[in-house]
N, C-alpha and C positions, 0 to 999 in steps of 0.2 A: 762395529760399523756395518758388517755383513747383515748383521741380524738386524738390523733397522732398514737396511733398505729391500731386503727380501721381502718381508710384503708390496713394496710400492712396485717394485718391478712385476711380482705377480701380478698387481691390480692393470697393468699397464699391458700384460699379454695375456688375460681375461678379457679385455677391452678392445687389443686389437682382433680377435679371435674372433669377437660378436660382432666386433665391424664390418670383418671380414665375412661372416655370414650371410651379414644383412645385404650385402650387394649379392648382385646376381652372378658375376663373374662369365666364363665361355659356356655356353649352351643354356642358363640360367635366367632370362628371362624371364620365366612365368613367374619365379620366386622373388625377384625383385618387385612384381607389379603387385605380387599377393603382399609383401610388405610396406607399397604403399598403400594400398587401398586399405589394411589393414590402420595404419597411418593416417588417413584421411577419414575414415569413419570416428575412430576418435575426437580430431578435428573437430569435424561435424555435429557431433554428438555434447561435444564438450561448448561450442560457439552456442549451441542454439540453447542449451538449459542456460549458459549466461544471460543471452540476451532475452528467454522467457520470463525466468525469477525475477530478474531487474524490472519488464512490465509489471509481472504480476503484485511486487514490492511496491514500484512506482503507482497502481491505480491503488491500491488499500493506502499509503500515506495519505496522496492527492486528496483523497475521499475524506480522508478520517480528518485532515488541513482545513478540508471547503466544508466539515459540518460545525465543525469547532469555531468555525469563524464566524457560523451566528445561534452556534448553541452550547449554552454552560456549561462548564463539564458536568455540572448539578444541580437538580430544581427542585425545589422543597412546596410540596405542598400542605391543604390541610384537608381533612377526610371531610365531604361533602355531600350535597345535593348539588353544588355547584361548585364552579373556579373560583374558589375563593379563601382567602389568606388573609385571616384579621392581626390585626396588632402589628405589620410588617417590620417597623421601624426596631422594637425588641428584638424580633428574631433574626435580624440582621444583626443587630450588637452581641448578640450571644453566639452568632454563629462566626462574626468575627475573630472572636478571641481564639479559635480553635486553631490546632498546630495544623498548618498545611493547605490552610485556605489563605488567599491574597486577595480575594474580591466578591462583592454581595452585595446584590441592587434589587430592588423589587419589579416585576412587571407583571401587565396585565394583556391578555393573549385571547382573541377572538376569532373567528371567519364573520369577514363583511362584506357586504357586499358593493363594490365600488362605479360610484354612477356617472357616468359622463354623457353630459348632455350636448346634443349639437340639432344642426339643421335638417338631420336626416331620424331625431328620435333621441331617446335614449339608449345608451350602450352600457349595460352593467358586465361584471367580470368579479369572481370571488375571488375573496384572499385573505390571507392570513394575517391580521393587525393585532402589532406589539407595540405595545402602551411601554416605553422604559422612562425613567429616570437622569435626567442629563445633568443637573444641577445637585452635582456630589463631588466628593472630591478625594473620594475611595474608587480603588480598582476597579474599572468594570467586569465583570462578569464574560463576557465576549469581546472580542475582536471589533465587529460591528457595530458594539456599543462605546469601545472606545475610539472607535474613529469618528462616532457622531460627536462623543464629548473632545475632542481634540479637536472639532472644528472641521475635520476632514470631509465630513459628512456633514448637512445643514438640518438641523430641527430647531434654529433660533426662531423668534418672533419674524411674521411675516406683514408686507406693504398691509395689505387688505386687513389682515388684525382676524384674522381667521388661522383657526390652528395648520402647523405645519405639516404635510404628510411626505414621506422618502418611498419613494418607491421603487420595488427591483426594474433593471433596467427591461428584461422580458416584458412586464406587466405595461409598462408604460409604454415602448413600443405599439404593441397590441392594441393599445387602447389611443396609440395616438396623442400620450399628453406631454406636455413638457412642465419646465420649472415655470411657475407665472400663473396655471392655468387651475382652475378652482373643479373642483368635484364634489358630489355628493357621497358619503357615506354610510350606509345602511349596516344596522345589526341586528339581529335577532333574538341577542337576548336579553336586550329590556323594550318588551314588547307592551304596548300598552290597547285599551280597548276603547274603538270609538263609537260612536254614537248609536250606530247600527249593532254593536257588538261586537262586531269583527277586531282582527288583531291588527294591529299597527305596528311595524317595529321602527326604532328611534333614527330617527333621520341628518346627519350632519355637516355642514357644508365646510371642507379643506380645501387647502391650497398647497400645492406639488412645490415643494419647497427642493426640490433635487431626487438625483437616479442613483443607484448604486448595481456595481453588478462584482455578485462573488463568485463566476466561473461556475457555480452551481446551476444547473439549469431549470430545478423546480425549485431551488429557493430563487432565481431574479424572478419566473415566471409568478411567484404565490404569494412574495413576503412585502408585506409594508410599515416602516414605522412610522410612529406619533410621539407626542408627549405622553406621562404618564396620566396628567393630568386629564386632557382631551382624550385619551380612551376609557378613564375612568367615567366622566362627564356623557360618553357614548353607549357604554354597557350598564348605566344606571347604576355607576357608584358613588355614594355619595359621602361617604366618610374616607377622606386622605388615608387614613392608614390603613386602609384594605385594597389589598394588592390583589390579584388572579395567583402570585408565587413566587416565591424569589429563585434568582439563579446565581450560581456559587461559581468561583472560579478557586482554582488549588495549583497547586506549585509546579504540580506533574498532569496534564491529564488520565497516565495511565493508571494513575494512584485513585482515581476519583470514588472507585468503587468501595476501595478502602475507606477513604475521608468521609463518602457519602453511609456509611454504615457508623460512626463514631459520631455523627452529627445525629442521625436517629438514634440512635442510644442516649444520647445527650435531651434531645427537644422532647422524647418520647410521643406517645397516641396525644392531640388527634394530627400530627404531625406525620408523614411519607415524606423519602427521599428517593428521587430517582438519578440514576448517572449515565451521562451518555452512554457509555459502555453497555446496559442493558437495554435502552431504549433502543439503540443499532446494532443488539449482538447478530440478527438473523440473517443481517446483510455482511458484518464482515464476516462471522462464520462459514457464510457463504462464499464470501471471496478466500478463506486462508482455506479450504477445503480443498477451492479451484487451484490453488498454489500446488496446493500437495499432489493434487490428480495431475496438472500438466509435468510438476517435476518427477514425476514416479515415468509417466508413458515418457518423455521423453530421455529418462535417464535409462529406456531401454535402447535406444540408439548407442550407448556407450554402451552397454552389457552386449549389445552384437557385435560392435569393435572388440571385444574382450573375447569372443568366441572368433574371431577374423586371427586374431593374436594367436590365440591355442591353434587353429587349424596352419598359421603360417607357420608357427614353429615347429611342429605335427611333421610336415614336411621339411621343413631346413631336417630335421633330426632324420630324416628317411632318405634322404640326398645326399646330405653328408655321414652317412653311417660309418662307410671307409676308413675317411678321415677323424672321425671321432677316434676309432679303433686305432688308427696310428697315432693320436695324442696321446691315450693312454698306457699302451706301449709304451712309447718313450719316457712316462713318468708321469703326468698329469692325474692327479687324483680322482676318484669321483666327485669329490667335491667340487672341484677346480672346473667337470665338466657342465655341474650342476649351476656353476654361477655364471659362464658362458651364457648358458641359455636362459639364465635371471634377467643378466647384461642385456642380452637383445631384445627379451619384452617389454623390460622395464625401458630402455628405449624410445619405443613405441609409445607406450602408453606418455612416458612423459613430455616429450617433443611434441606429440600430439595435442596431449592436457595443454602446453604452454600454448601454442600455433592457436588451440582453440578457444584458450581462454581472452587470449590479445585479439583476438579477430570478434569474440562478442565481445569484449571492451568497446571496441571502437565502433562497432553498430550501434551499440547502447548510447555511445558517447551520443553519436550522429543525430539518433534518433533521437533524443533528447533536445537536443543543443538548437537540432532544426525542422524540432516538431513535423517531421517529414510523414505521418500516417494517422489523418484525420477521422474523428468518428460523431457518429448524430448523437451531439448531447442533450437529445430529450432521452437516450435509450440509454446511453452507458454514462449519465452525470456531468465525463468533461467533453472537452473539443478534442484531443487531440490524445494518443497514447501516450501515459507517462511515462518514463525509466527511473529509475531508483535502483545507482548501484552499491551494495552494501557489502564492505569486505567481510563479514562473516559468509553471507550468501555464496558470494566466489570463494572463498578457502575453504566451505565444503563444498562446493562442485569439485576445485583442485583436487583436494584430500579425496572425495568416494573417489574421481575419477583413475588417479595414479596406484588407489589400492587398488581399483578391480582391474588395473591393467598386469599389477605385481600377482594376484590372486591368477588369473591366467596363464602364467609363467611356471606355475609350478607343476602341472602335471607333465607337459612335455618336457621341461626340465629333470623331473625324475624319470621320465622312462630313457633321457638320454645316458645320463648316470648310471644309468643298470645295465647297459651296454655291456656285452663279455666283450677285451680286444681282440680273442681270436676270432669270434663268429663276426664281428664289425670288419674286419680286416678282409675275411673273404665275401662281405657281401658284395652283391654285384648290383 
């Protein structure tokens, strides 16, 4: 019976011992304010990497969300002088069959140039026209493609009988048009020669069949779709089964890389495959870089809490030297002295970690929930900062943070331990 509860009593006057430390007591002031300030820089140090990492997590999802939602995870093309992709209908049946793909549409992709005429001139504006496929009844390929075939989006037949154009909602603002309103489209590359010799390029009159906007700022400002049909019809294609390229959708986007390398092994030359992942690695590399540089400088606010901890404890052992020396007189082991002052930094550190970790929860929450800190999204992609909180991210903030608080404890800890009780007893 003894021997079972002798450690717990020990653990129980270790614990009142650091408690007792950690207050300041009569004349002790300074030592109380040096452990909380040591206390609050943790805090500090611990809040702001939560609620950094959470941004920094939140704008690389956001990002990687708003390109996925108008781009495949995979686009196959074929090696050219131009964008062009014969036989399409095959290589969509073959590339069907493959493990880990769920979706495969053909389209055809140009820069046009979009005419709006009124009473003050013509107003042209470039942009990026996607010929897709609506009338299938496989996955689409993107997001944006399936909310056009689900109806969500309009590229049905229109009043006038002129093909249907969607336009991002940026572009159409800009230009002033809405649903009803007809436009000329211009391309460049089926350019034909007229009389004089000069280039002509092919001219075709749509109609604003609806707006879409995906938070994206240069895809609403650039992106417009069509049928496949009417862009084939625009860029001088004249055999249906010649596409600009197909785009693949797969189970996982993170896998694409993978799938999209088993599919060129498969189609071989004169067949490429590209995956989002390489087409955007320069920008998220660039963003997971940023991750690492703000969580490294900021995770040196916790490493000066951690030297705040050594310097507090530095002194609690220099104050109480006295008293050390009559602990261990009486019986107290080195050991015993040595988990005292484990007790009090670890403390610290952890009370701190927790206070700090709960207090960027709840900014993250905030800032999230009520988009409270807006930003120009022609410059940084969205409207407003995201947050993205991911319990791996916080339980290693927790974890480095409680180790480097225990990692501080140990040298003051051992020089208190080595204390002689006669020389401790007569310091003065």
């Amino acid at each position: 019976m003894t021997s079972t509860s002798r450690p717990s009593g020990r653990g129980r006057l270790y614990w009142f011992i650091a408690r007792h430390y950690l207050g300041a007591g009569r004349g002790r002031g300074l030592l109380s304010l040096i452990t909380w300030i040591a206390l609050g820089g943790v805090t500090i140090g611990v809040s702001a990497l939560v609620v950094v990492i959470a941004v920094m997590t939140g704008m690389q999802e956001d990002l990687q969300g708003k390109i996925l939602e108008s781009t495949a995870h995979i686009r196959i093309l074929e090696a050219g002088t131009s964008l062009r992709l014969n036989d399409w209908p095959r290589v969509v049946d073959e590339v069907l069959e493959m493990e880990g793909v769920v979706g495969a549409a053909p389209w055809v992709l140009s820069q046009v140039s979009v005419i709006r005429s009124g009473s003050e001139g013509f107003y042209p504006q470039t942009a990026n026209l996607f010929g897709i496929e609506i009338d299938t009844t496989r996955a689409a390929p993107t997001d944006m493609e399936r909310r056009i075939i689900e109806g969500a989006l309009s590229l049905e037949s229109t009043e006038s009988g002129l093909p249907p154009l969607l336009m991002g909602d940026g572009i159409a603002s800009r230009m002033q048009l809405f649903k009803g309103d007809t436009v000329v489209v211009a391309s460049f590359e089926n350019l034909r020669s007229d009389i004089m010799g000069g280039l002509t390029p092919a001219l075709r009159p749509f109609e604003v069949s609806g707006t879409f906007t995906t938070g994206m700022y240069d895809y609403d400002m650039e992106n417009v779709y069509t049928t496949l049909a009417a862009a084939q019809d625009l860029v001088g294609i004249s055999d249906p089964d010649i596409a600009g390229g197909i785009g693949v959708r797969t189970v996982d986007p993170n896998r694409a890389a993978e799938i999209g390398t088993a599919i060129q092994d498969r189609l071989g030359y004169p067949y490429y495959v590209e995956s989002w992942i390489t087409t955007n690695r320069a920008l998220f590399s660039a963003l997971k870089l940023e991750k690492i540089a703000m969580g490294l400088i900021l995770g040196l606010i916790v490493l000066v809490a951690a030297f705040n901890i050594v310097s507090t404890l530095v002194m609690v052992v220099a104050d109480r030297t006295r008293e050390i020396g009559i602990l261990m007189a009486m019986g107290m082991t080195r050991a015993g002295i040595l988990r005292v002052f484990v007790l009090q930094g670890a403390w610290i550190g952890v009370m701190g970690t927790f206070v700090g970790t709960l207090l960027g929860v709840v900014v993250a929450v905030l800032l999230d929930r009520y988009e409270l800190i807006q930003i120009p999204p022609d410059v940084y992609f969205v409207d407003h900062l995201p947050v993205a909180l991911r319990l791996a991210d916080v339980s290693k903030i927790v974890v480095g943070s409680v180790a480097v608080a225990f990692l501080a404890t140990v040298y003051p800890a051992i020089q208190a331990s080595r204390l002689e009780p006669v020389d401790a007893i007569r310091h003065d």
